[in-house]
C-alpha positions as CSV (number, residue, x, y, z in Angstrom):
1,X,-6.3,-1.4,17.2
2,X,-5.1,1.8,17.5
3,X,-1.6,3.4,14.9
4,X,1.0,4.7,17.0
5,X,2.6,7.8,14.8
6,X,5.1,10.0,16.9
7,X,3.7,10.4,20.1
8,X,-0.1,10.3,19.1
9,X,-2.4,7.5,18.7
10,X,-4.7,7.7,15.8
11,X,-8.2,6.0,15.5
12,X,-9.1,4.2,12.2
13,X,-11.7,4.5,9.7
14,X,-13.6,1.4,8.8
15,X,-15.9,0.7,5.4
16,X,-17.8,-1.5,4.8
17,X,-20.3,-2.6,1.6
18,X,-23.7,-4.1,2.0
19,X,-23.7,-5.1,5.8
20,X,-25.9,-7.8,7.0
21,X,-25.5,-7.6,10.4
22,X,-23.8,-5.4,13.5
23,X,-22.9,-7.6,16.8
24,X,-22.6,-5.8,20.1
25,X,-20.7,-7.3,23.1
26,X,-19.5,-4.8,25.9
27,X,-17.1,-2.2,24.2
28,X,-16.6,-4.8,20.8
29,X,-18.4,-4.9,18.0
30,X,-18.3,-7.2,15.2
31,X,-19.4,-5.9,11.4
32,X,-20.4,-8.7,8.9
33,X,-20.5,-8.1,5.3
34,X,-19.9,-9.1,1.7
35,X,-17.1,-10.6,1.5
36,X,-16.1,-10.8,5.2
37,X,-16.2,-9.6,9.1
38,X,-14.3,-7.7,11.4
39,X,-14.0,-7.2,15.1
40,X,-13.1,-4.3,16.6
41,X,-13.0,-2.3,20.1
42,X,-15.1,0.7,19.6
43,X,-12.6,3.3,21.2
44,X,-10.5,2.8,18.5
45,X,-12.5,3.5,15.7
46,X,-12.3,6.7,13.7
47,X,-15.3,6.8,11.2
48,X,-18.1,4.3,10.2
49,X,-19.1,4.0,6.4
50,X,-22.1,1.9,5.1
51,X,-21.7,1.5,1.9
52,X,-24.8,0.0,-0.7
53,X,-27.6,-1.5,1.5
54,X,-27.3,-2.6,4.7
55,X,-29.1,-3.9,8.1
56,X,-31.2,-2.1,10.6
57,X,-29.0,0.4,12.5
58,X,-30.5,-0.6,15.5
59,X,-30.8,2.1,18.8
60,X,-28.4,0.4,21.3
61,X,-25.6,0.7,18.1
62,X,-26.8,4.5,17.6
63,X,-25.8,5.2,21.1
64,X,-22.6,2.8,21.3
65,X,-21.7,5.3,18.1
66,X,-22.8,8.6,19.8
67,X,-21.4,7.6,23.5
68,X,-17.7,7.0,22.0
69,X,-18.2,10.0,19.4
70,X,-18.2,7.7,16.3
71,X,-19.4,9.3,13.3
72,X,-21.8,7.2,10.8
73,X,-22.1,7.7,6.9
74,X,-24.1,5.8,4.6
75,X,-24.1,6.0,0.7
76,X,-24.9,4.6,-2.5
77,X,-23.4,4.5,-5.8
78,X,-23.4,8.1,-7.5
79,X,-25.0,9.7,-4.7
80,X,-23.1,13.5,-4.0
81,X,-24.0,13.3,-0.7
82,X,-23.4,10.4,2.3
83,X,-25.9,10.5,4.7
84,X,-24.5,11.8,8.0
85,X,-26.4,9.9,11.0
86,X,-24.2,11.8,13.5
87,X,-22.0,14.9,12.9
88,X,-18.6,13.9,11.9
89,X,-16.9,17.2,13.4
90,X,-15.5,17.7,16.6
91,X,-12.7,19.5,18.2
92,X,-10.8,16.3,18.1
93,X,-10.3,15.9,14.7
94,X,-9.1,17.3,12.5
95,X,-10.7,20.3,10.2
96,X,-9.9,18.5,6.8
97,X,-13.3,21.0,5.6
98,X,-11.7,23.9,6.7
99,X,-8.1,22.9,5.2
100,X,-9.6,21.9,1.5
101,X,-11.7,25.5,1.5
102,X,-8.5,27.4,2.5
103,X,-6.4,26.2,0.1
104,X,-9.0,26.3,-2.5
105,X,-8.8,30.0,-1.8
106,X,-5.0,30.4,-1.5
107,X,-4.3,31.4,-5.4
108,X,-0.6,29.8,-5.1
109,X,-2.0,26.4,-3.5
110,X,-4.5,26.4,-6.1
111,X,-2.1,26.7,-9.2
112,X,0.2,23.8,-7.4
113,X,-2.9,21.3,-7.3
114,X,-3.9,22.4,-11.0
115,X,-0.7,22.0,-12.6
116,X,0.0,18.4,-11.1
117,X,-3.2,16.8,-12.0
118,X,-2.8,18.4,-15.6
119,X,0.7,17.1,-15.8
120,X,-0.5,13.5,-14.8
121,X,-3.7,14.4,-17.4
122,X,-1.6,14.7,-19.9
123,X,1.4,11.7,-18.9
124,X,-2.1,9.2,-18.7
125,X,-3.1,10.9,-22.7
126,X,0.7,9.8,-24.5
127,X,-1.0,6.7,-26.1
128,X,-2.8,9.5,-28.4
129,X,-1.2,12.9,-28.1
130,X,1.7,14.7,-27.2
131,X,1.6,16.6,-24.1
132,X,1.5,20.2,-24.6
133,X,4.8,21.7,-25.2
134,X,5.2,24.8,-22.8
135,X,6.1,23.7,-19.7
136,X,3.5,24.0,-17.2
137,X,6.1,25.0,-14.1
138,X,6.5,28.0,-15.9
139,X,3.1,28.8,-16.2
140,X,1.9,31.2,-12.7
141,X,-1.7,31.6,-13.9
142,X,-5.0,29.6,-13.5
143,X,-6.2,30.8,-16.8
144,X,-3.2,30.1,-18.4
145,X,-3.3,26.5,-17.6
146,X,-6.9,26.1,-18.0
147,X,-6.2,27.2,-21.5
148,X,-3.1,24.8,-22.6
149,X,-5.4,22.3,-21.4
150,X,-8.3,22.9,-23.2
151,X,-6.1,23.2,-26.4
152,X,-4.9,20.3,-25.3
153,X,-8.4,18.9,-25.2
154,X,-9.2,20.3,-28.4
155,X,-6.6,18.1,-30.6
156,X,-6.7,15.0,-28.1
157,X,-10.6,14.6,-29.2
158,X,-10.7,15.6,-32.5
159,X,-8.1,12.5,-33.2
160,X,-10.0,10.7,-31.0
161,X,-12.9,10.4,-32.6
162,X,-11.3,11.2,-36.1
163,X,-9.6,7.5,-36.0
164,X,-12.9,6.3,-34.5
165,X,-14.5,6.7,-37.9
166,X,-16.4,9.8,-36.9
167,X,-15.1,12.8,-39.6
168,X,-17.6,15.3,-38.5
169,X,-17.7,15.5,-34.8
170,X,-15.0,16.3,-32.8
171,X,-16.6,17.9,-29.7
172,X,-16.1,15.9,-26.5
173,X,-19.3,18.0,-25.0
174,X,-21.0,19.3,-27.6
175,X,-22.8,16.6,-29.1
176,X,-23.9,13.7,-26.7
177,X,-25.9,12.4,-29.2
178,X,-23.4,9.8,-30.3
179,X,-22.5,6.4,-29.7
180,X,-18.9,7.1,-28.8
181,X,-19.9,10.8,-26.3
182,X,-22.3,7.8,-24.7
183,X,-19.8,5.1,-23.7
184,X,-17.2,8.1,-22.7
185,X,-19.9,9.4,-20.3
186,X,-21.0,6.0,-18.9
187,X,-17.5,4.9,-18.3
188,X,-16.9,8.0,-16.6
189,X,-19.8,8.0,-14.4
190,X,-19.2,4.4,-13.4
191,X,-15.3,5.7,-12.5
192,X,-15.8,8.9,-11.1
193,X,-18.3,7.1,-8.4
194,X,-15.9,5.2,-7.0
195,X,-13.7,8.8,-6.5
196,X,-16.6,10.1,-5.0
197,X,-17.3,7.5,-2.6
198,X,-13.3,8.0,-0.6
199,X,-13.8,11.7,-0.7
200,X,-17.1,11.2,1.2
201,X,-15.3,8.4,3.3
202,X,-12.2,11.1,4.1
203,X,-14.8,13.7,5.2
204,X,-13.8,16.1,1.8
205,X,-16.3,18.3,0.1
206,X,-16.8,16.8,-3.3
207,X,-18.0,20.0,-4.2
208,X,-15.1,22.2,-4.0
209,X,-12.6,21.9,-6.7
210,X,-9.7,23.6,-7.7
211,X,-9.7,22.9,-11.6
212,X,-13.1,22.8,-11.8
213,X,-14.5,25.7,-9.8
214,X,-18.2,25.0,-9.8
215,X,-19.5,23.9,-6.3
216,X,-23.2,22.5,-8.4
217,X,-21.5,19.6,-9.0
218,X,-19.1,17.3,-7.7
219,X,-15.9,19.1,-9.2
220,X,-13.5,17.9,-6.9
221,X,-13.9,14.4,-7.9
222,X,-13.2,15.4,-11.7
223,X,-10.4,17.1,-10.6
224,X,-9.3,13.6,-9.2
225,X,-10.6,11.8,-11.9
226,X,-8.1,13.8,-14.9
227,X,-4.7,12.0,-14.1
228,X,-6.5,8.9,-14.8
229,X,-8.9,9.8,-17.7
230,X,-6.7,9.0,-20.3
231,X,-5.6,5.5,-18.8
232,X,-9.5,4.9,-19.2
233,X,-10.0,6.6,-22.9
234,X,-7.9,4.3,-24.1
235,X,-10.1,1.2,-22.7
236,X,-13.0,2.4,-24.1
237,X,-11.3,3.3,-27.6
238,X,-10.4,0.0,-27.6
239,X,-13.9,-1.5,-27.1
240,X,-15.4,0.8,-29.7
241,X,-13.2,0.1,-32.0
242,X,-13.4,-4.1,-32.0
243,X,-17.7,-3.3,-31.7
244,X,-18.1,-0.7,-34.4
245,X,-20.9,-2.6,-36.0
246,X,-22.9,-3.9,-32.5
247,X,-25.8,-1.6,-31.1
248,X,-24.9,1.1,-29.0
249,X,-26.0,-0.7,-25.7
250,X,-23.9,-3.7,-26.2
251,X,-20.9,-1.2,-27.0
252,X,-21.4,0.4,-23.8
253,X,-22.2,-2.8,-21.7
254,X,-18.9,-4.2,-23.4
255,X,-17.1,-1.0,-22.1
256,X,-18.3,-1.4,-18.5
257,X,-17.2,-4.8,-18.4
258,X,-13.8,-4.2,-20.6
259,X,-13.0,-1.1,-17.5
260,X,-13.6,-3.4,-14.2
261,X,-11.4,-6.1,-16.2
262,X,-8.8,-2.9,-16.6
263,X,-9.4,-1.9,-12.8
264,X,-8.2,-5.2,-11.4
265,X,-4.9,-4.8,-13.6
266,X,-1.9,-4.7,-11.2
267,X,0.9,-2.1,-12.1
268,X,4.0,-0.4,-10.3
269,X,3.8,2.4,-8.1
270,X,7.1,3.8,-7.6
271,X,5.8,6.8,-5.4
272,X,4.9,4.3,-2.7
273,X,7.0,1.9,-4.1
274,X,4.2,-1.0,-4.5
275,X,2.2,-3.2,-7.0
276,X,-1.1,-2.4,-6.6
277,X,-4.8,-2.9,-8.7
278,X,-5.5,0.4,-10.8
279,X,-8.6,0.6,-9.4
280,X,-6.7,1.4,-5.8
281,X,-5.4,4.4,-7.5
282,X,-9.0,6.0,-7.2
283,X,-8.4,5.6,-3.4
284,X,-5.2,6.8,-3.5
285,X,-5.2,10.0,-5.0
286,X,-7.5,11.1,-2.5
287,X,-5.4,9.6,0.1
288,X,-2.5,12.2,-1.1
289,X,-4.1,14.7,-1.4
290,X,-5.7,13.8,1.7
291,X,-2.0,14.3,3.1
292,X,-0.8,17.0,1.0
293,X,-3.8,19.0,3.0
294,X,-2.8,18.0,6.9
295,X,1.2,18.8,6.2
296,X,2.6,17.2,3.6
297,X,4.7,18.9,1.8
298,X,4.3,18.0,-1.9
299,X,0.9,16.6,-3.0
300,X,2.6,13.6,-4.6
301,X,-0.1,11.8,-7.6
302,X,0.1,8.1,-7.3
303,X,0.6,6.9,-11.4
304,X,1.7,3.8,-12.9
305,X,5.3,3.5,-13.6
306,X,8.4,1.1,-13.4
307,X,11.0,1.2,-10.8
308,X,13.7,3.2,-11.1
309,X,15.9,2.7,-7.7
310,X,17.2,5.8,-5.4
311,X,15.7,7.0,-2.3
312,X,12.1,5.9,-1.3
313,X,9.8,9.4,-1.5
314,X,8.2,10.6,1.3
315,X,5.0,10.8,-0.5
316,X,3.2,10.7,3.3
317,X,0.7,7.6,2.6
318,X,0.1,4.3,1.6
319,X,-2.1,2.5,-0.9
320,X,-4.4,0.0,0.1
321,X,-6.5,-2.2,-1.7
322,X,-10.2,-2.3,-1.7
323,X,-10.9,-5.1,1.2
324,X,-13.3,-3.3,3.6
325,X,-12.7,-3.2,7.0
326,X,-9.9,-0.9,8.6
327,X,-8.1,1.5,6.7
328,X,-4.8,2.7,8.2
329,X,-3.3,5.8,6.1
330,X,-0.7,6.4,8.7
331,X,2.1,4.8,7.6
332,X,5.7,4.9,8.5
333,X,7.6,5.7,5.1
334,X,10.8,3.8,6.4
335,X,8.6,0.6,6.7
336,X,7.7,0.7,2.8
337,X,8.5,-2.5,1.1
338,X,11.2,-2.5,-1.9
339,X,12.2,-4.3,-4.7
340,X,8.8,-4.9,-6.5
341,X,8.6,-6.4,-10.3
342,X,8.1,-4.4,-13.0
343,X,4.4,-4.7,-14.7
344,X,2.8,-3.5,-17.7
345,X,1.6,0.2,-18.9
346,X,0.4,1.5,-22.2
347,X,3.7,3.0,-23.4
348,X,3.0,2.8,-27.2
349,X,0.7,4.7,-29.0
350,X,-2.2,3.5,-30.8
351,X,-2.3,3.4,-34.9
């Protein structure tokens, strides 16, 4: 099943979560696991990802793998790091390490990336805030956007937790003492994990970032994580304030629950043009910038939205949902389907 695009046939990636058991016959091989199976001829498979537990990699599937070049990753919830059964780099793939590093390093491809996921940062944070007023375009320093965002910050959380009842704290970070710093943290752990798991899937560092510079922790999947952080906030303001008087590990339980409910929420993506779960978005964001780093040239954020007509965008992928099995990112934009309903986003801010 291999993706004809121009004159070059592309292998596909496969995932799968909590396999059960691997069936070898000749050059097939046939994956079951929660929640299906698939069957597929080995020389047209890109990439192999376990995810969760799964059964016995057995030696005869080990060399099937290593014969037709098949990289293997397994990983688990919250881990930083897959682990690599056989080296996923070759010379016929391509370097997407080496691009993601490069343009880390390249100043003006760095600013680009910083000021569109602070521009979507701020969009997701309306319900609350005002974005900034100077417009970020203009702005031709790192620094300088670092700093509208933190002032940014600054006002978003003190009215946060100002109209959360909580007077005398208004530090997002510096005091995780409290209830509402606890659910916050817990919601974005159980979030950021699923960003973490496609950048380990897409064979991305997770440790390079371009906002968040520090390679001692997963920056890159904060990076991802900021045009949707807001979208969440608000989820978790919600829950805390219809539980004010509950303990502090039924608030937090209740917030868990209230964000998967919020996940599976279908809206409008006019980028692709497509109504999708929100919880796809954490896919696709790394699928674009995924593309924006083999060639494409705008690194496009998929967001919520309502159709609005004129010319489909080249945006240079497609969002898929979050069956396992193959995943095909090589789409052909003139094949995108139209004329999708309008559905829901938070356009109204809370009192």
């Amino acid at each position: 099943m291999q993706v004809q695009h121009g004159k070059q046939k592309r292998k596909l990636p496969l995932w799968f979560p909590y396999t059960s058991k691997i069936e070898l016959s000749g050059s097939k091989i046939n994956f079951i696991y929660k929640g299906g199976k698939q069957k597929i001829d080995l020389k047209n498979i890109h990439s192999i990802m376990f995810y969760g537990s799964h059964c016995p990699l057995c030696e005869e599937f080990l060399d099937k793998c290593s014969l037709y070049k098949i990289p293997v990753v397994t990983h688990r919830r919250n881990m930083t790091r897959g682990n690599w059964i056989i080296t996923p780099y070759g010379t016929n793939r391509e370097d997407i390490l080496t691009r993601q590093i490069l343009f880390r390093e390249n100043q003006k491809k760095r600013l680009y990336i910083t000021r569109n996921l602070l521009k979507a940062k701020f969009d997701s944070m309306k319900w609350l805030t005002e974005p900034p007023m100077e417009s970020l375009y203009r702005v031709m320093e790192i620094k300088k956007l670092i700093s509208i965002e933190a002032h940014h910050a600054k006002i978003y959380w003190k009215k946060y937790y100002s109209e959360l009842g909580q007077k005398h704290d208004f530090s997002r970070r510096g005091n995780t003492d409290n209830y509402i710093s606890q659910t916050l943290n817990a919601v974005s752990k159980f979030t950021c994990s699923i960003i973490l798991r496609w950048l380990i899937y897409h064979h991305l560092s997770a440790f390079h970032g371009f906002m968040h510079l520090s390679t001692e922790y997963p920056a890159l999947v904060y990076d991802l994580f900021e045009p949707y952080r807001g979208y969440c906030d608000k989820i978790v303001f919600d829950t805390l304030k219809n539980n004010k008087s509950k303990p502090r590990e039924i608030i937090i339980a209740s917030a868990i629950e209230n964000i998967k409910d919020f996940l599976d929420t279908e809206v409008y993506i006019n980028t692709t043009r497509q109504i999708i779960t929100f919880h796809e978005l954490f896919h696709g964001i790394v699928l674009a910038f995924r593309s924006y780093l083999l060639g494409n040239k705008r690194f496009i954020v998929p967001l919520p939205g309502i159709p609005n007509g004129g010319r489909p965008i080249k945006a240079g992928y497609k969002l898929y949902g979050r069956n396992a099995g193959i995943t095909n990112f090589w789409p052909d934009t003139n094949k995108i389907a139209q004329n999708y309903r309008k559905l829901f986003f938070y356009n109204q801010k809370s009192k």
